[in-house]
DRENBALUM-711644 format. One record per residue (C-alpha): x, y, z. Coordinates in steps of 0.1 Angstrom, whole numbers, plus 5000, padded with zeros to 4 digits. Layout:
N
u=X | v=Y | w=Z
...
This chain:
484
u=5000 | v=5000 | w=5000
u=5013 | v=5034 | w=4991
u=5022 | v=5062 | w=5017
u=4996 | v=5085 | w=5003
u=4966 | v=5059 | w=5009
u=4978 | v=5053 | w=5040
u=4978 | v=5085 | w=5051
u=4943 | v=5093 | w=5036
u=4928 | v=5061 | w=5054
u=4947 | v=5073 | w=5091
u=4934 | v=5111 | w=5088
u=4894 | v=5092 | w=5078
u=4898 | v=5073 | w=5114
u=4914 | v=5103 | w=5137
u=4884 | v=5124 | w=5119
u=4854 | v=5091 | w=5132
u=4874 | v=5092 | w=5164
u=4873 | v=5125 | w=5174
u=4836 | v=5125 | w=5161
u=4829 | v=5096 | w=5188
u=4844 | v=5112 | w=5215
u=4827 | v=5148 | w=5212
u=4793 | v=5128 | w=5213
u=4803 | v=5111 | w=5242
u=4817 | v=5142 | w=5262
u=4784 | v=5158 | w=5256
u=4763 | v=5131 | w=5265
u=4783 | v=5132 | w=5298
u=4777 | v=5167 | w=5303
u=4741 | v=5166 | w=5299
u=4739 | v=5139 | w=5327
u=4757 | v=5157 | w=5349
u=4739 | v=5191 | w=5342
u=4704 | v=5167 | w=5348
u=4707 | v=5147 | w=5376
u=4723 | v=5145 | w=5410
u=4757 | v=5127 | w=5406
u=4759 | v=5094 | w=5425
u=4781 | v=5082 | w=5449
u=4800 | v=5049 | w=5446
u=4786 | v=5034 | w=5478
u=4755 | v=5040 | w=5454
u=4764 | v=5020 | w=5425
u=4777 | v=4992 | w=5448
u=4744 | v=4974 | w=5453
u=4739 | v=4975 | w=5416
u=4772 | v=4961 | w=5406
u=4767 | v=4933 | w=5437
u=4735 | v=4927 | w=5422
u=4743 | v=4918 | w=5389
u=4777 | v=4900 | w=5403
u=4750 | v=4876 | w=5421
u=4727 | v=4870 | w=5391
u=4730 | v=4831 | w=5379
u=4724 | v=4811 | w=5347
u=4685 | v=4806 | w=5343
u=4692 | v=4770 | w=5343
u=4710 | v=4771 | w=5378
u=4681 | v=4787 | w=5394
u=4658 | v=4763 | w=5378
u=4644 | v=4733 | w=5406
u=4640 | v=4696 | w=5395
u=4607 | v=4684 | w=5391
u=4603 | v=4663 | w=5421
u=4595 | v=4627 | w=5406
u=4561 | v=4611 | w=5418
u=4564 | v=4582 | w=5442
u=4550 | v=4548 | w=5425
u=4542 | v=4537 | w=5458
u=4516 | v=4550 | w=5487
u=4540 | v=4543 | w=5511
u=4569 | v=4562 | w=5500
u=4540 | v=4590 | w=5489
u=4528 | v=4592 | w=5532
u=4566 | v=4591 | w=5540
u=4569 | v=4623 | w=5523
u=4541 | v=4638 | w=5538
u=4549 | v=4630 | w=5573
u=4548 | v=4664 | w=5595
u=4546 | v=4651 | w=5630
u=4585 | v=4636 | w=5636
u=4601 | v=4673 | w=5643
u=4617 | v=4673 | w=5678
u=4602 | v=4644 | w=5694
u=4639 | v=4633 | w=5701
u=4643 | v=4599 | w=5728
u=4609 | v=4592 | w=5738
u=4608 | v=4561 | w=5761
u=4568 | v=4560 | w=5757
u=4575 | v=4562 | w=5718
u=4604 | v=4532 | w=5716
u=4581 | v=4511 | w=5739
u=4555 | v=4513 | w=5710
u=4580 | v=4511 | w=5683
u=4592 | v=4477 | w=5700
u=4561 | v=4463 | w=5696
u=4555 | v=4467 | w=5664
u=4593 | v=4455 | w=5659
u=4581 | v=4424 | w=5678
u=4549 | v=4417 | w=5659
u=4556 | v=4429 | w=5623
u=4527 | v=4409 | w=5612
u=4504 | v=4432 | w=5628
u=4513 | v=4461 | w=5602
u=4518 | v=4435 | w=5570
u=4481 | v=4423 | w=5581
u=4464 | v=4461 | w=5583
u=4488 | v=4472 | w=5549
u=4473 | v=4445 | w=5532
u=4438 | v=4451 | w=5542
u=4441 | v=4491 | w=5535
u=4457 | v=4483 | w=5506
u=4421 | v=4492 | w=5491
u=4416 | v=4527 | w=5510
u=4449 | v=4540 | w=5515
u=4451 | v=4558 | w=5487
u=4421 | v=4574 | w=5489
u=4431 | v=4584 | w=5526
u=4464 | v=4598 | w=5513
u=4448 | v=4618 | w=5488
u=4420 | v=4637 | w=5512
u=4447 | v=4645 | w=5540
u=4469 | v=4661 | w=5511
u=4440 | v=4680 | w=5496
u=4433 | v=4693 | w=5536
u=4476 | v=4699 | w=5541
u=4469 | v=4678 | w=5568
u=4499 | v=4655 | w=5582
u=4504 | v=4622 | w=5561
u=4509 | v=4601 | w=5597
u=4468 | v=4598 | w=5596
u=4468 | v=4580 | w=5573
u=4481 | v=4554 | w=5600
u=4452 | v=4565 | w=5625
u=4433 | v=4536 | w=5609
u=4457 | v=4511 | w=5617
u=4459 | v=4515 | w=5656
u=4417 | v=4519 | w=5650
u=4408 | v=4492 | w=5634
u=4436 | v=4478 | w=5620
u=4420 | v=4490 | w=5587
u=4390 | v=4463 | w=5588
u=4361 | v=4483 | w=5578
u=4341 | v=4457 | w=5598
u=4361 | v=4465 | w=5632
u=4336 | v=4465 | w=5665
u=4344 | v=4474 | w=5698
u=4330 | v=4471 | w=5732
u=4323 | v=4507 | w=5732
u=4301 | v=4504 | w=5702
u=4324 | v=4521 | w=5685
u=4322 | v=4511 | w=5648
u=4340 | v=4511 | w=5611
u=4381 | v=4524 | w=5597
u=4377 | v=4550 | w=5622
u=4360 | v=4537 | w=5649
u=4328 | v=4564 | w=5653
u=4305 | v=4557 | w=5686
u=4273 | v=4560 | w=5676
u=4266 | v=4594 | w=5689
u=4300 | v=4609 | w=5674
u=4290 | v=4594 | w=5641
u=4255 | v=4610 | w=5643
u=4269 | v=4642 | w=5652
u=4294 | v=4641 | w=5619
u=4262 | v=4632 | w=5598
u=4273 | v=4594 | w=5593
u=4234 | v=4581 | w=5593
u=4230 | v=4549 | w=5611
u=4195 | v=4523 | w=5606
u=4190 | v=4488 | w=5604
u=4197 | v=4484 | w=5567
u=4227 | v=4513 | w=5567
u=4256 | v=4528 | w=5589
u=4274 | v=4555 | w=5575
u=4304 | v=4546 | w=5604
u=4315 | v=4515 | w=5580
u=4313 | v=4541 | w=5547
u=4348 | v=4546 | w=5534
u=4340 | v=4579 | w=5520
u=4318 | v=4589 | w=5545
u=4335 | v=4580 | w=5575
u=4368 | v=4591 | w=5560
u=4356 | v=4625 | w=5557
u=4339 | v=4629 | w=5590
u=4370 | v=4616 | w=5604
u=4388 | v=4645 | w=5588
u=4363 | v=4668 | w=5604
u=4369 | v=4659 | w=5633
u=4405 | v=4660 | w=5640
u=4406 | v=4691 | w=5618
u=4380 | v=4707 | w=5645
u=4401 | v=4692 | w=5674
u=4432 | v=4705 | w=5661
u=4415 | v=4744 | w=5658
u=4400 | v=4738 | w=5691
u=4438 | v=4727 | w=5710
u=4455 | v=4760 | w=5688
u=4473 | v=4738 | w=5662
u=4488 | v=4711 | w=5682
u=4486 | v=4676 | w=5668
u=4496 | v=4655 | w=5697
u=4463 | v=4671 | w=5719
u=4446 | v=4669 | w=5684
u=4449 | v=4629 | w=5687
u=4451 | v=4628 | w=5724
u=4408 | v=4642 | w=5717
u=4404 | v=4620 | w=5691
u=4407 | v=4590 | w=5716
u=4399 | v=4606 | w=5747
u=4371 | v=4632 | w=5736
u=4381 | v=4666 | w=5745
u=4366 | v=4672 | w=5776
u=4388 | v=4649 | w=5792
u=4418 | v=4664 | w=5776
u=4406 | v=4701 | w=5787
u=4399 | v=4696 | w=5819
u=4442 | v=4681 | w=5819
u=4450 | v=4710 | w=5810
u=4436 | v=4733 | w=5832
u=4444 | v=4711 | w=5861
u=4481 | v=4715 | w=5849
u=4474 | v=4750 | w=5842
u=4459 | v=4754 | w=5874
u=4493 | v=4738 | w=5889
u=4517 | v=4757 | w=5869
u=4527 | v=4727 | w=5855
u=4531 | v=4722 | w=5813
u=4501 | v=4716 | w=5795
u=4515 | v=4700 | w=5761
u=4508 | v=4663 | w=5756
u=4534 | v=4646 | w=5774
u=4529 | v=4664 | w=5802
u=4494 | v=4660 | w=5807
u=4475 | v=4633 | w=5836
u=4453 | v=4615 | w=5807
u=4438 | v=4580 | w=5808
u=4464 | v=4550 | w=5803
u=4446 | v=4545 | w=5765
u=4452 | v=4581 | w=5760
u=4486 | v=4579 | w=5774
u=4500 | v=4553 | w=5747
u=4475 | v=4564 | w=5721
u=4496 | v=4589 | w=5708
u=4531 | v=4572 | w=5709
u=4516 | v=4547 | w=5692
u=4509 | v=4565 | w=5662
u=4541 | v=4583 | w=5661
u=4563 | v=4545 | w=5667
u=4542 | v=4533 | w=5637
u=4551 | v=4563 | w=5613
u=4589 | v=4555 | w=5624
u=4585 | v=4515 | w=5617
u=4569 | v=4526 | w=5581
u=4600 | v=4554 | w=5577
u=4623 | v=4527 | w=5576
u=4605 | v=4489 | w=5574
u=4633 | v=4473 | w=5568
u=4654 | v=4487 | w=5600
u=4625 | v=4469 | w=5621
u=4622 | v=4439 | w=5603
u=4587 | v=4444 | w=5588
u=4581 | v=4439 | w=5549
u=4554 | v=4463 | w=5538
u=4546 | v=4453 | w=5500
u=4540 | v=4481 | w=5480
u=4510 | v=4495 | w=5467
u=4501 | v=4517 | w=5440
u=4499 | v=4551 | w=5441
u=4466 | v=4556 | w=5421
u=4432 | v=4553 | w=5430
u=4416 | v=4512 | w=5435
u=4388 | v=4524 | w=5434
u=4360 | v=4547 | w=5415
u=4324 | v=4564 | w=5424
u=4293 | v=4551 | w=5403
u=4259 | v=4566 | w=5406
u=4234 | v=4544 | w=5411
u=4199 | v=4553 | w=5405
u=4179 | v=4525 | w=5424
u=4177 | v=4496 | w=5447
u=4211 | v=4472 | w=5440
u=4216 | v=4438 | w=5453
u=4259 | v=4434 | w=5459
u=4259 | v=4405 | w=5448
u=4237 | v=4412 | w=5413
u=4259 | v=4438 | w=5406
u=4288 | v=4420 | w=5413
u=4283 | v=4395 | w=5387
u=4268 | v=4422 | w=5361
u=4303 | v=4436 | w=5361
u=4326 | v=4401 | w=5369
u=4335 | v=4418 | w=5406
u=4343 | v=4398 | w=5430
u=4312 | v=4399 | w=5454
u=4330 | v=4397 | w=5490
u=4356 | v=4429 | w=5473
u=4329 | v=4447 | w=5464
u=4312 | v=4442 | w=5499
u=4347 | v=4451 | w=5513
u=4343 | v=4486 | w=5494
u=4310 | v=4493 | w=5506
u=4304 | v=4480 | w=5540
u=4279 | v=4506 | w=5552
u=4255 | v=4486 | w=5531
u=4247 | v=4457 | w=5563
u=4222 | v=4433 | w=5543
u=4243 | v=4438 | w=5508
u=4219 | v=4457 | w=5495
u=4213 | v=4500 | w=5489
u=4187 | v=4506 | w=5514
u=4186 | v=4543 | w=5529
u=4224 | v=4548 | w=5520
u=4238 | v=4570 | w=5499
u=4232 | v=4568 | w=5458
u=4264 | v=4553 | w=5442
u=4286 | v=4525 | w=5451
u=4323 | v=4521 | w=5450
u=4338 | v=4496 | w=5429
u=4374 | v=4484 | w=5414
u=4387 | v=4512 | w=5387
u=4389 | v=4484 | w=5364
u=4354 | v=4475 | w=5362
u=4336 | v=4511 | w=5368
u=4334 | v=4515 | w=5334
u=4321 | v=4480 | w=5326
u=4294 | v=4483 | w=5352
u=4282 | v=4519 | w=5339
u=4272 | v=4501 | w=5311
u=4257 | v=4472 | w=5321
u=4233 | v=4489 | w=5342
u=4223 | v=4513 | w=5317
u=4207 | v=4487 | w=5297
u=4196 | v=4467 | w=5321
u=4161 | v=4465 | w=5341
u=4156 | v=4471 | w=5374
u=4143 | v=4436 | w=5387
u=4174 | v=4422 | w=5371
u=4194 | v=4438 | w=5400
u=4171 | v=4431 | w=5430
u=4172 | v=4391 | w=5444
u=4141 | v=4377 | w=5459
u=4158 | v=4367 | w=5495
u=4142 | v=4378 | w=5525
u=4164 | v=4407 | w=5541
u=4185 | v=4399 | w=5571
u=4216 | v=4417 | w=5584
u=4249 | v=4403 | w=5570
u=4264 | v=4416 | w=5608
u=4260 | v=4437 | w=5639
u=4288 | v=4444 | w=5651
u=4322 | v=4425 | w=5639
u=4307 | v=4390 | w=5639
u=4274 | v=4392 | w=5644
u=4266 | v=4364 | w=5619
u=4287 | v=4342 | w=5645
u=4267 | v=4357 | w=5674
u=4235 | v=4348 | w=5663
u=4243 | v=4312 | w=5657
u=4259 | v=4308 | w=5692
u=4239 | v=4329 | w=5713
u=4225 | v=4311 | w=5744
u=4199 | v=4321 | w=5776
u=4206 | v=4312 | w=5813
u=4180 | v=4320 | w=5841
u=4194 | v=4330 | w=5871
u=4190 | v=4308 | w=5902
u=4193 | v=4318 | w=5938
u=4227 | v=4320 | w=5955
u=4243 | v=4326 | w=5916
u=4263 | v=4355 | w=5910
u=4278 | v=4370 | w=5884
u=4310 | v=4354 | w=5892
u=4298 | v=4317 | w=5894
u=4281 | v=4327 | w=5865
u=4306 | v=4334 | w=5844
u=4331 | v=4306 | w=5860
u=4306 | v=4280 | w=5845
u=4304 | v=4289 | w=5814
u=4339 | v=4292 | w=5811
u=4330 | v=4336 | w=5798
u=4342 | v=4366 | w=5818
u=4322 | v=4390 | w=5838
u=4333 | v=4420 | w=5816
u=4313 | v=4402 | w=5791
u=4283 | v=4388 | w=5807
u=4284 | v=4427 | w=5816
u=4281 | v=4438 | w=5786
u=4263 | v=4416 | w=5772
u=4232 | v=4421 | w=5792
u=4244 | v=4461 | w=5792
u=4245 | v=4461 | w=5831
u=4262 | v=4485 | w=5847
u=4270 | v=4468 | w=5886
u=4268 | v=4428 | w=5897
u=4234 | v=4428 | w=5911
u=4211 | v=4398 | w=5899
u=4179 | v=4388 | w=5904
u=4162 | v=4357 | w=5908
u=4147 | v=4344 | w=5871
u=4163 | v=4371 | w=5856
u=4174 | v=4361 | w=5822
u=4210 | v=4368 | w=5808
u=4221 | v=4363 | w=5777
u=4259 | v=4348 | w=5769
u=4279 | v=4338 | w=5737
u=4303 | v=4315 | w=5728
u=4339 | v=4328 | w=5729
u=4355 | v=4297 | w=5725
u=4360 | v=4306 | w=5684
u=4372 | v=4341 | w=5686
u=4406 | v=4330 | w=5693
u=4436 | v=4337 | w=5668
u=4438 | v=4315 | w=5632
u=4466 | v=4296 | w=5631
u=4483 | v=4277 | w=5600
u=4487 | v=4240 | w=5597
u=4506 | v=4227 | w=5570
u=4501 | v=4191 | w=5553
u=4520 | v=4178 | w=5518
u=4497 | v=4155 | w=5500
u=4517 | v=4134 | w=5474
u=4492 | v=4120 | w=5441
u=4507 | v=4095 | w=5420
u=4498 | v=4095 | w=5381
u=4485 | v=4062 | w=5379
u=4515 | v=4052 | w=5357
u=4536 | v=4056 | w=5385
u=4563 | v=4069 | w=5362
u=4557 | v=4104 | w=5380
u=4546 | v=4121 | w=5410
u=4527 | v=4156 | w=5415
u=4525 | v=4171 | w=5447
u=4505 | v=4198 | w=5465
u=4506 | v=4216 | w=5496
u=4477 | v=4218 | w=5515
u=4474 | v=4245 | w=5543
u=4441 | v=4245 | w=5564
u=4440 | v=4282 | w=5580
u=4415 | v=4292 | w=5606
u=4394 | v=4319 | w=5599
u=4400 | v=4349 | w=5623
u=4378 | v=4378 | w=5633
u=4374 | v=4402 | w=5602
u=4389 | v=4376 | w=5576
u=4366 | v=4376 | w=5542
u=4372 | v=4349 | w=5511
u=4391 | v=4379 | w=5492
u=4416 | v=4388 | w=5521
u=4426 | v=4351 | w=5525
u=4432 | v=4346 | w=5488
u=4450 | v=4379 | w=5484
u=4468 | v=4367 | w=5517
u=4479 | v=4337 | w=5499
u=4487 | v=4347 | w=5465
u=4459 | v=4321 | w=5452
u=4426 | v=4329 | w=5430
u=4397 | v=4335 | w=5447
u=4378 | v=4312 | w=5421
u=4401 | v=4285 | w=5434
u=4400 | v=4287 | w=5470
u=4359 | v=4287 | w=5467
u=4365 | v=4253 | w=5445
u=4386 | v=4243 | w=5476
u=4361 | v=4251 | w=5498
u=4328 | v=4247 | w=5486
u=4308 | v=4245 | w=5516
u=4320 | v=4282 | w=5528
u=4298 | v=4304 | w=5521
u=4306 | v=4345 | w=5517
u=4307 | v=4354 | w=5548
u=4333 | v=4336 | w=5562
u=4327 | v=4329 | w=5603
u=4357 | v=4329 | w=5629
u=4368 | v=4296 | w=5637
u=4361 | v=4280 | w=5603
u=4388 | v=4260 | w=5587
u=4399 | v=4267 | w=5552
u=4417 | v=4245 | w=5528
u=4444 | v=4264 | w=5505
u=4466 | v=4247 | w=5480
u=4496 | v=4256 | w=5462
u=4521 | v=4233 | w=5440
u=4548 | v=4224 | w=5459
């Protein structure tokens, strides 16, 4: 390049530079002659600011990834484990359940059918995932679940509880063995007792079990005493006193199974089952067989109904997910005498086994000299009972007055025997064997809950059994066979 061009090109860049730098100088000036000059403590913020500004995509949170498993869904939800620390009333609990983790294993698999559902309306209410366990030291989730104080159903309503929370009771109906029903009242409740003990959990439960007069009037005792009033602290009834521990050992022993030697199988986090309207009078077991249900599963989902059929209870049923769809349509084109059977109506139960109790019930007059005592010592029953029984409140008899008692000798425990029978093909060239287990029926079994118990089909353990009816009584012995 020649000198001259060079120079040409060097004096056409001083000339743009100089035309830059005048802009900028009066831009400068303008600012300054506008606005109040700022300090540099001023800009500071501003530079820290944008020295602290990160990628988008480091700012950005994972998508937490949805548990396939209801278990592992309630562990995440658990609120009540802050701060509770070593608790000797808790580890007493929790070694129980170490001890016996048959007891959980048995009430997972029967709330394998509810849980879900449980977990899903204590999430919709923020309240904490441990009630979902409050069945479990209830009832040990058996819908069917009776105690002496009349109490009734998952959640174990007395009658005049459950009236109060709208859970209608009659001969044909009782809204205390309703899943939905009962679930939600339930909810009611313990979301009332927890407003009415300002927010605190432990005196939320403490109600639930106690009532909350009894766990006021602790309080202000203690209050009165200037002594603590939170839970722990608090003069309650023995029941009340383990009540709560209980439920916060369990939600520990379900944290970690495995640590205390309990295997809970896993069950799916989506609904088992769905809501269909029904428009008229349904015999269970009609329906059951319109949609290929299983009839004592579809009893297990709606309990409520005590004869098995929809008398003065609510105007749907639950069934299986799988077969809500099939059932819609059956009954839309199907008459209404097709779903009504012409037996005469009895209750299935009253109480957890009252199809036992009205086979076994027996009279005795009372003679003079007897007592309650001698009473009860001959016929091998307890006084608590014959108490009961007979709803008397002291031990005064009188002469020819009539008492009622019932047969405990079949309420006791199932157990498992275990016998290998060997058939020979009658080639003799090869053998096939089967085991045979008899199991005893205990209190709140059902055909389903054995089969599922067992891993068999309930088609074939009716085969096995074809003298047992539906409703399966304590005490009775059941054949189940599996190849060996």
């Amino acid at each position: 390049m020649s000198s001259p061009i060079r120079k040409a090109i060097n004096s056409d860049a001083l000339t743009r530079l100089a035309q830059v730098i005048a802009v900028a100088v009066s831009a400068t000036l303008a600012g300054c002659s506008s606005h109040v000059p700022q300090t540099e403590a001023t800009h500071t913020p501003n530079i820290a600011a944008r020295a602290k500004q990160k990628p988008v995509w480091l700012s950005e949170k994972p998508t937490p990834q949805i548990p396939q498993d209801v278990w592992e869904r309630m562990r995440q939800g658990f609120q009540l484990q802050d701060n509770l620390g070593v608790n000797p009333r808790i580890e007493q609990q929790r070694l129980w359940f170490a001890s016996n983790p048959s007891f959980l294993e048995n009430a997972g698999e029967r709330g394998s059918l509810y849980i879900h559902y449980i977990v899903e309306r204590l999430e919709e209410r923020n309240m904490p995932l441990e009630l979902a366990l409050l069945p479990v030291i209830e009832s040990a989730y058996n819908p069917m679940a009776y105690s002496r104080a009349d109490a009734v159903g998952l959640w174990q309503f007395i009658p005049s509880t459950g009236r109060y929370f709208n859970l209608r009771q009659t001969r044909f109906y009782d809204g205390r063995r309703d899943i939905t029903a009962s679930t939600t009242a339930a909810m009611d409740y313990l979301s009332r007792l927890h407003d009415m003990f300002n927010g605190d959990w432990l005196l939320a439960l403490a109600a639930y079990n106690a009532g909350e007069g009894t766990v006021s009037r602790a309080i202000e005792r203690n209050e009165r005493l200037g002594l603590p009033t939170d839970y722990w602290n608090l003069p309650l009834p023995a029941e009340t006193q383990a009540y709560v521990p209980k439920l916060l050992a369990l939600s520990q022993v379900v944290l970690a199974p495995d640590a205390y030697g309990v295997n809970l199988n896993p069950i799916a986090n989506e609904p088992y089952f769905q809501v269909v309207e029904i428009n008229q009078r349904m015999d269970l077991s009609k329906v059951a067989a319109v949609a290929n249900i299983d009839e004592d599963e579809l009893f297990q989902l709606n309990p409520a109904f005590k004869q098995r059929t929809t008398i003065d209870g609510p105007q749907h049923l639950l069934v299986p997910t799988s077969k809500a769809q099939l059932l819609t349509a059956s009954l839309s084109t199907m008459r209404p005498e097709e779903l009504i059977s012409q037996r005469s109506l009895k209750p299935v139960f009253e109480g957890a086994d009252d199809s036992e109790i009205a086979s076994l019930k027996r009279a005795y007059r009372v003679k003079r000299g007897d007592n309650l005592g001698t009473i009860a010592k001959a016929n091998k029953v307890e006084v608590k009972d014959l108490q009961r029984w007979n709803k008397l409140n002291g031990k005064d008899l009188k002469v020819g007055q009539t008492l009622v008692m019932q047969d405990t000798t079949k309420r006791k425990s199932g157990r498992i025997n275990t016998v290998v029978a060997v058939n020979s093909k009658t080639n003799g060239k090869a053998t096939n064997k089967t085991q045979q287990t008899q199991y005893k029926v205990k209190q709140g079994d059902s055909l389903y809950m054995v089969a599922k118990r067992f891993n068999v089909e309930m088609q074939h353990l009716k085969r096995w059994n074809p003298r047992v009816g539906q409703a399966l009584k304590p005490g009775q012995m059941l054949t189940v066979a599996s190849p060996h």
